[in-house]
TIVO-2410 file (N, C-alpha, C; in nm, 3 decimals):
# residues 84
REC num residu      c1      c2      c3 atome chaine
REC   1      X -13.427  12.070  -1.631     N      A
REC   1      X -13.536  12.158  -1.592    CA      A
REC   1      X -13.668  12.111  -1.653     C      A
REC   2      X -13.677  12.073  -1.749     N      A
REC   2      X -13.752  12.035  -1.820    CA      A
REC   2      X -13.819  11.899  -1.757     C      A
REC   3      X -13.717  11.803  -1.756     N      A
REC   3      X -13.755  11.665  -1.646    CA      A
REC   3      X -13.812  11.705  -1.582     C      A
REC   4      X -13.794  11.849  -1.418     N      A
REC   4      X -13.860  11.873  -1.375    CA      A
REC   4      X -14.006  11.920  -1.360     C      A
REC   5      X -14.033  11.965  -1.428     N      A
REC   5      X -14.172  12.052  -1.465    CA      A
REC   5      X -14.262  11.928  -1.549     C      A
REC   6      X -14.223  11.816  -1.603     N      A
REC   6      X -14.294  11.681  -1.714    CA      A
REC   6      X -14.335  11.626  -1.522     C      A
REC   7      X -14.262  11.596  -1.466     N      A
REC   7      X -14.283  11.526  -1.360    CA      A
REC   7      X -14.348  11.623  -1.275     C      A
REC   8      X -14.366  11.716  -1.289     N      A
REC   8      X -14.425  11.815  -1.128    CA      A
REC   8      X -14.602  11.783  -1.241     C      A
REC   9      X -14.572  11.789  -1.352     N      A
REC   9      X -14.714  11.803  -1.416    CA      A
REC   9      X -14.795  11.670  -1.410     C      A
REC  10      X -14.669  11.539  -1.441     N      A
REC  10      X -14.750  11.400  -1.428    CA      A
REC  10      X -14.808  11.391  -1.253     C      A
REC  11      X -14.701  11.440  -1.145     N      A
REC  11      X -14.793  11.417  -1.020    CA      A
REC  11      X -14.869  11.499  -1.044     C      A
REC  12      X -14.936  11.629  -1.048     N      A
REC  12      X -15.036  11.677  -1.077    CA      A
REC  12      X -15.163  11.639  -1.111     C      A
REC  13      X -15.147  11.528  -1.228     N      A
REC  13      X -15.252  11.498  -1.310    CA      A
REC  13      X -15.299  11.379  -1.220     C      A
REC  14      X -15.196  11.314  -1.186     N      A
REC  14      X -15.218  11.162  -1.114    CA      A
REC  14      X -15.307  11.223  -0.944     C      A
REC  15      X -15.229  11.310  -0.939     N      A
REC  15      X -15.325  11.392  -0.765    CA      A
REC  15      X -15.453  11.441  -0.839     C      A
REC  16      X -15.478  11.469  -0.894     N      A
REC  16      X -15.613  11.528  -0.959    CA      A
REC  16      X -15.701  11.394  -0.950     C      A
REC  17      X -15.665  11.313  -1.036     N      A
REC  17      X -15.740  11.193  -1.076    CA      A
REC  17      X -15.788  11.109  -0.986     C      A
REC  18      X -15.701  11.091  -0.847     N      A
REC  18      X -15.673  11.025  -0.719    CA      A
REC  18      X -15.807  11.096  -0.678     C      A
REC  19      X -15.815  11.232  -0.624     N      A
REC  19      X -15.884  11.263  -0.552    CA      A
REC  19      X -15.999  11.291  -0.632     C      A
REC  20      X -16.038  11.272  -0.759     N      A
REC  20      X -16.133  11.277  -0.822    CA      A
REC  20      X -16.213  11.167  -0.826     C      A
REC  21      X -16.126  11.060  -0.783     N      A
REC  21      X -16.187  10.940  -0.803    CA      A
REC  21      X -16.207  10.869  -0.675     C      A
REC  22      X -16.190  10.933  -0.529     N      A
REC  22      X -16.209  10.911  -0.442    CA      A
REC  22      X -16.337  10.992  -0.390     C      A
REC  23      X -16.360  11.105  -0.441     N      A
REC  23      X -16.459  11.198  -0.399    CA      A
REC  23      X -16.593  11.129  -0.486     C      A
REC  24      X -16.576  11.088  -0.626     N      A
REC  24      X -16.660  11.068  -0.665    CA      A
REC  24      X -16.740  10.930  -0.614     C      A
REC  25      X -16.610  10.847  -0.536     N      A
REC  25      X -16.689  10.709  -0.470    CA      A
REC  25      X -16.753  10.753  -0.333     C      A
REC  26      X -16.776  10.836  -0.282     N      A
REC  26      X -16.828  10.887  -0.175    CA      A
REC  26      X -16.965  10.942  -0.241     C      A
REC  27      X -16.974  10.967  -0.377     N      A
REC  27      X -17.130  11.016  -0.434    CA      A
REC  27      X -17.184  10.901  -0.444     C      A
REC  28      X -17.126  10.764  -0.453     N      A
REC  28      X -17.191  10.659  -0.494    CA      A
REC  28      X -17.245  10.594  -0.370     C      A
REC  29      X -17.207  10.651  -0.246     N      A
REC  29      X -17.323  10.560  -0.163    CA      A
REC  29      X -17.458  10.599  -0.162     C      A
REC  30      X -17.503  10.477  -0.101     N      A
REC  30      X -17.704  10.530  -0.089    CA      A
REC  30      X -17.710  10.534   0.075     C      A
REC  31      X -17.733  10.691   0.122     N      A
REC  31      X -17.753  10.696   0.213    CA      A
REC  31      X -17.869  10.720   0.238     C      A
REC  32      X -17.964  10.734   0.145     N      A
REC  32      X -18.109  10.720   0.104    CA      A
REC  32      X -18.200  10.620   0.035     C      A
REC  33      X -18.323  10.646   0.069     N      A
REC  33      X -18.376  10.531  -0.005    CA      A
REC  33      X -18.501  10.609  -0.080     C      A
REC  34      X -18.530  10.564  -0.165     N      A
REC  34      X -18.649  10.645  -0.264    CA      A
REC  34      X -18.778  10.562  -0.201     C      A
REC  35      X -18.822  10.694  -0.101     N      A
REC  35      X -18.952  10.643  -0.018    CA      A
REC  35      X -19.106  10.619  -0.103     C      A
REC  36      X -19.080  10.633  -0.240     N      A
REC  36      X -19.208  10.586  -0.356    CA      A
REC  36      X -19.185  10.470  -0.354     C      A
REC  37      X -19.065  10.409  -0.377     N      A
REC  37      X -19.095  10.262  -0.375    CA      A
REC  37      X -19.101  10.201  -0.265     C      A
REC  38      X -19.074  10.269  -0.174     N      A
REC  38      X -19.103  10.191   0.005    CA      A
REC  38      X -19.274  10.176  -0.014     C      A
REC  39      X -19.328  10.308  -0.076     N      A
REC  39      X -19.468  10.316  -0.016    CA      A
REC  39      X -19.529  10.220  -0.125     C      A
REC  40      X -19.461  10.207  -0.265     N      A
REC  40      X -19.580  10.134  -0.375    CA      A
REC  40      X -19.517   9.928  -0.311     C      A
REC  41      X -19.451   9.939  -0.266     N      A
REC  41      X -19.395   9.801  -0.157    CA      A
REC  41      X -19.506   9.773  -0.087     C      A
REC  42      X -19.487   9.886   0.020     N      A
REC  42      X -19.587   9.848   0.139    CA      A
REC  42      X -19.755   9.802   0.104     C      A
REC  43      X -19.786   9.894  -0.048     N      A
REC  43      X -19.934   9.858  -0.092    CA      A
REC  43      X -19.891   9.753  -0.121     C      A
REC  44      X -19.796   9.689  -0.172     N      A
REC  44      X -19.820   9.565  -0.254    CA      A
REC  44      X -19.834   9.406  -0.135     C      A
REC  45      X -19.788   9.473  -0.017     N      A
REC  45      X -19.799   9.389   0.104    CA      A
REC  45      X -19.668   9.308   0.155     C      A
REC  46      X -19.568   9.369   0.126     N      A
REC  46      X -19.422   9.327   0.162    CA      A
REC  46      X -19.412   9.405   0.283     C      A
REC  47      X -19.336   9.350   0.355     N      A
REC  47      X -19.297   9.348   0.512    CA      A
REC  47      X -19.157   9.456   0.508     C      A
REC  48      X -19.085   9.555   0.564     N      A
REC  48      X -19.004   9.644   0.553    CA      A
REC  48      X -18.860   9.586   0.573     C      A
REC  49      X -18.862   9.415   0.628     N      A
REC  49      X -18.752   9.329   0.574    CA      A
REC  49      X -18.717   9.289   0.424     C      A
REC  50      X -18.881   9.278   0.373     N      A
REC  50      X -18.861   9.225   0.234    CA      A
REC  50      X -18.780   9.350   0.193     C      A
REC  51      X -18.860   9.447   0.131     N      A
REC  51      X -18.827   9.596   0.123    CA      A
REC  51      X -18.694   9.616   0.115     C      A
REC  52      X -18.599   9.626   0.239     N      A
REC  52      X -18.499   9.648   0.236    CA      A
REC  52      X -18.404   9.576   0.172     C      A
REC  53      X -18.415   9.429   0.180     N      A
REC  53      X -18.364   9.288   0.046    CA      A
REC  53      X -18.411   9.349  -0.086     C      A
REC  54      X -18.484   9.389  -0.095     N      A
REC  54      X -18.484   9.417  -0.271    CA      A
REC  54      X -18.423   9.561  -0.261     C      A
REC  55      X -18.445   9.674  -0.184     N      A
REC  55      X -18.369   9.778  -0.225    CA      A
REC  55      X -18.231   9.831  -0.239     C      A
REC  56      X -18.203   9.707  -0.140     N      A
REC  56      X -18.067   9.675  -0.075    CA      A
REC  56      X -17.982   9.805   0.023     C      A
REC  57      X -18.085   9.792   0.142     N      A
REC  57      X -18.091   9.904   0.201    CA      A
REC  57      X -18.099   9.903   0.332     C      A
REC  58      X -18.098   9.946   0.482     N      A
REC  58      X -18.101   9.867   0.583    CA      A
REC  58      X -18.241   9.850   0.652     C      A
REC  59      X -18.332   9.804   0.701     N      A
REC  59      X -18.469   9.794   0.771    CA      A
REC  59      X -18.481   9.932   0.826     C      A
REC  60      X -18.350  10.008   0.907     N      A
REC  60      X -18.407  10.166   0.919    CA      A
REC  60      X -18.409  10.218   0.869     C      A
REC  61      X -18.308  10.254   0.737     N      A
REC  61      X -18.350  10.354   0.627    CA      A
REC  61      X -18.514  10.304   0.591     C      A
REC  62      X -18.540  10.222   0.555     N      A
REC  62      X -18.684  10.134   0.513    CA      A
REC  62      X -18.795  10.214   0.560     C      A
REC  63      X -18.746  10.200   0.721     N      A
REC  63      X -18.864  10.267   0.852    CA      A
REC  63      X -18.840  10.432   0.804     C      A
REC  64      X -18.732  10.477   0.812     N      A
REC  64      X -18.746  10.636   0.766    CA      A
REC  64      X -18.848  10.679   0.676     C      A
REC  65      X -18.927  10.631   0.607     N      A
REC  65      X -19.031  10.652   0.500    CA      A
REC  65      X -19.117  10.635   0.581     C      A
REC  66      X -19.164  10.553   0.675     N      A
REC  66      X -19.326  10.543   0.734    CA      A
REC  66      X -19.402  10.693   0.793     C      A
REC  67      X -19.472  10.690   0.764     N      A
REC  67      X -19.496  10.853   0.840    CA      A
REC  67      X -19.607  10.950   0.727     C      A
REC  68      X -19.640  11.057   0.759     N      A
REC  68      X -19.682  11.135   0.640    CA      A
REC  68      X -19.573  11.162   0.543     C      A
REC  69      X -19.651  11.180   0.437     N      A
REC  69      X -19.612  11.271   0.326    CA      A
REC  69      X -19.525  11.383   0.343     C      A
REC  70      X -19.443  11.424   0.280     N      A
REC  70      X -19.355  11.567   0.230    CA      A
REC  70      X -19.406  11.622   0.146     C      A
REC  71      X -19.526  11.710   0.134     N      A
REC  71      X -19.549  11.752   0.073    CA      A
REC  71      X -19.627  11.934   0.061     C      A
REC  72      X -19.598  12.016  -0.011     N      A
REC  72      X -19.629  12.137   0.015    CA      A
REC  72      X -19.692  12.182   0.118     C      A
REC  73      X -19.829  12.108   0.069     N      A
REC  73      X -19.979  12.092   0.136    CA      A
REC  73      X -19.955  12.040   0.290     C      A
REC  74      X -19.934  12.131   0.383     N      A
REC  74      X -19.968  12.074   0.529    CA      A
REC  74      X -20.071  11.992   0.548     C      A
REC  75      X -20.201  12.060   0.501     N      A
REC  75      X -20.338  11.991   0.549    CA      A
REC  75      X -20.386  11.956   0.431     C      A
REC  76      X -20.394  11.862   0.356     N      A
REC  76      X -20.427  11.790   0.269    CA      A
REC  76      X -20.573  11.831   0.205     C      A
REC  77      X -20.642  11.800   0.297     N      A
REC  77      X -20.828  11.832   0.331    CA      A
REC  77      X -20.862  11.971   0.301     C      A
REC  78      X -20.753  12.081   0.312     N      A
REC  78      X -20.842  12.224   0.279    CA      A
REC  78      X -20.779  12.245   0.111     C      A
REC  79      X -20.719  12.166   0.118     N      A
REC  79      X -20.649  12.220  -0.045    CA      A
REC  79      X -20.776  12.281  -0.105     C      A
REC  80      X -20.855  12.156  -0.158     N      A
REC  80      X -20.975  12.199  -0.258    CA      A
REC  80      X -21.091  12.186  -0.165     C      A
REC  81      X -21.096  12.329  -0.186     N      A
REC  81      X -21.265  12.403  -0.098    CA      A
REC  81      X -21.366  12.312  -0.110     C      A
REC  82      X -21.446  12.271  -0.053     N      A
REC  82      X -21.576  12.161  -0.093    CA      A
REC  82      X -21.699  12.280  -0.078     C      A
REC  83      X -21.730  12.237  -0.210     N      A
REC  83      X -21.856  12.341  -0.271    CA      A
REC  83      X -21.994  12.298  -0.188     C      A
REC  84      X -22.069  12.404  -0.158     N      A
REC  84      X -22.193  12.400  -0.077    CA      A
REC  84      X -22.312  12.417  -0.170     C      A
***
């Protein structure tokens, strides 16, 4: 009985670990790319091929960054009132 329950506990631990360590390689892909360094890239005058070679990332994730800003501020221009 005892055998039984050492072994129901080792698969246990070993199924735990399995799927712990399978779930956690699914956090490790980059299905994103950190669009600050796309944009401090693009000032620096690299092409969105280079870009993607150094980020190691594909040319469309790359392109997913071109565009406006994400940022609170819809309209940029009324934030701060211009004094008369």
């Amino acid at each position: 009985m005892v055998d039984a329950f050492r072994k129901l506990g080792i698969a246990a631990v070993l199924g735990t670990l399995i799927f712990a360590g399978v779930s956690g390689c699914s956090s490790l892909s980059t299905d994103h790319v950190d669009c600050n360094a796309v944009k401090l890239q693009q000032q620096g005058g690299r092409s969105d091929a280079e870009i993607a070679s150094n980020l190691g990332a594909s040319e469309a994730d790359v392109a997913k960054c071109h565009g406006p800003e994400h940022t609170g501020n819809k309209d940029s221009t009324t934030a701060i009132p211009t004094p008369y």
